[in-house]
C-alpha positions as CSV (number, residue, x, y, z in Angstrom):
1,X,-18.5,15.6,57.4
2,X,-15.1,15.6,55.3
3,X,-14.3,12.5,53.6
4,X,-10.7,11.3,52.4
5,X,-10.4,11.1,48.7
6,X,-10.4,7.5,47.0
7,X,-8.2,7.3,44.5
8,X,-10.9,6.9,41.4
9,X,-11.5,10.6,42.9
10,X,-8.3,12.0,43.1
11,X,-8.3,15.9,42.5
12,X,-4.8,17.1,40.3
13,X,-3.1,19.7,41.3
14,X,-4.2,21.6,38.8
15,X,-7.7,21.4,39.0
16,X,-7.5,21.9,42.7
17,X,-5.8,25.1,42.2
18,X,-7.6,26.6,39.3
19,X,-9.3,29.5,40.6
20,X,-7.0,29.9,43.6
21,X,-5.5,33.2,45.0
22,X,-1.8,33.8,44.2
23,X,0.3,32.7,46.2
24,X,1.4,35.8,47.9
25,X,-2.8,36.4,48.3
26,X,-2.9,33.0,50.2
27,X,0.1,34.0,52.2
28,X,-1.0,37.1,53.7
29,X,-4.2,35.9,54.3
30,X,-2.9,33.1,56.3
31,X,-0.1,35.6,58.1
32,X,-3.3,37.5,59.2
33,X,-5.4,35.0,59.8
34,X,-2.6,34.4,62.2
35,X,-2.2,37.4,63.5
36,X,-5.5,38.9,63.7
37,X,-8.3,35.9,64.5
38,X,-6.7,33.4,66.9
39,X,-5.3,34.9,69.7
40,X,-6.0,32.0,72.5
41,X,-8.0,30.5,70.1
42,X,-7.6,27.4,68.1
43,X,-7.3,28.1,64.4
44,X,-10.8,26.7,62.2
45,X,-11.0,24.6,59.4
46,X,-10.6,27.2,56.9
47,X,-7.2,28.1,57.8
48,X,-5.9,24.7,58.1
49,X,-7.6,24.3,54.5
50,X,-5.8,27.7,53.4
51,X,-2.8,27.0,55.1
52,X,-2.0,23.6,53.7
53,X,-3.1,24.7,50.1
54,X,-1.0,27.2,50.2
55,X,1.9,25.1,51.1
56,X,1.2,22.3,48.6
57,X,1.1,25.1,46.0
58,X,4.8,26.1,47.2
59,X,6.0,22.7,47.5
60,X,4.7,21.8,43.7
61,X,6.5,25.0,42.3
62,X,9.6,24.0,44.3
63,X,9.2,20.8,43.0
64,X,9.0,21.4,39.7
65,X,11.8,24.0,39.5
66,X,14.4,22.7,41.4
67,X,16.4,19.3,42.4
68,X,14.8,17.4,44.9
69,X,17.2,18.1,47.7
70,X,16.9,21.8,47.2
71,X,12.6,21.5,47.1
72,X,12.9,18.9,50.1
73,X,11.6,21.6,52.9
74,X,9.2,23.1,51.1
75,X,8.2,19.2,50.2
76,X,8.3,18.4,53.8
77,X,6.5,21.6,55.0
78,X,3.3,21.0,53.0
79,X,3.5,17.4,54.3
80,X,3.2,18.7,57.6
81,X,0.3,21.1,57.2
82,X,-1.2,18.8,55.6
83,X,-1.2,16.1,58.3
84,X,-2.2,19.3,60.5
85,X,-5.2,19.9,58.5
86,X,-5.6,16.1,58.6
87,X,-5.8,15.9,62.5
88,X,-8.1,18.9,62.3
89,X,-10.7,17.0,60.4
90,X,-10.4,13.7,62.6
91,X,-10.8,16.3,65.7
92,X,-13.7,18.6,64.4
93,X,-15.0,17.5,61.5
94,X,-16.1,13.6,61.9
95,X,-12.8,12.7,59.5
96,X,-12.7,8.8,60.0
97,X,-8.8,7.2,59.2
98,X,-10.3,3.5,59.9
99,X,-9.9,2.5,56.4
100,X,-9.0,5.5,54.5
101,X,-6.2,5.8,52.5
102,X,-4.6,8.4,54.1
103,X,-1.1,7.0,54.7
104,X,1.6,8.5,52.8
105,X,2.5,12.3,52.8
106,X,1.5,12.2,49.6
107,X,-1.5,11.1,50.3
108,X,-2.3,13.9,52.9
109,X,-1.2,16.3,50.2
110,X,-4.1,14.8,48.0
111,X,-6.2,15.0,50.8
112,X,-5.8,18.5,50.7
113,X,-6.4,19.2,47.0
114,X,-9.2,17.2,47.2
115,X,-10.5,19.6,50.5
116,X,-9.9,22.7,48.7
117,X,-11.9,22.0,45.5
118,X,-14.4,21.1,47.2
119,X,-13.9,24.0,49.1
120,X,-13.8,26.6,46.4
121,X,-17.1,25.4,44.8
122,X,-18.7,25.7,47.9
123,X,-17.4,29.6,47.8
124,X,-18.7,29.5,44.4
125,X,-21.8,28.1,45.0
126,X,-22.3,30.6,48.2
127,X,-22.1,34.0,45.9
């Protein structure tokens, strides 16, 4: 079961991302993962995860290099994967919102950091 993060456990963007894939690796997994895996299937958990990681990863670099008008779609994007990998958990995985603190997009953003570390460290752990 996938818990939403508290905030005394928030995971940075930073430590979320640490031993993630470039960019352009997380991309074209995703555009294959796309391509390749789901034809009249529903897409699992792991490419939600992906997918929204990805985007938040786009959406901070935006962020940090540009106004916030010109970062505001990329901003927006990763809300809305994120949300997607959100409902995804609620759907499949036994994700409860009664209570959580999943509100904001921001807050389904941090969901997703959160998701991911944990997610990596299980890779880790699985080697």
């Amino acid at each position: 079961m996938h818990t939403a993060h508290t905030h005394d456990h928030v995971t940075t963007a930073t430590t979320a991302y640490a031993d993630a894939p470039s960019i352009i690796t997380e991309i074209s997994w995703v555009t294959r993962a796309t391509t390749n895996h789901f034809a009249g299937q529903e897409p699992d958990r792991e490419f939600w995860l992906r997918k929204a990681a990805v985007m938040d990863r786009i959406a901070l670099n935006e962020s940090a290099l540009y106004a916030p008008e010109a970062a505001a779609s990329a901003v927006s994007a990763a809300a809305l994967a994120a949300r997607r990998l959100v409902e995804a958990d609620v759907t499949h995985s036994g994700l409860s919102l009664k209570g959580s603190e999943l509100v904001t997009d921001d807050d389904h953003r941090a969901y997703v950091r959160h998701a991911y570390r944990a997610w990596c460290l299980a890779q880790t752990n699985q080697r």
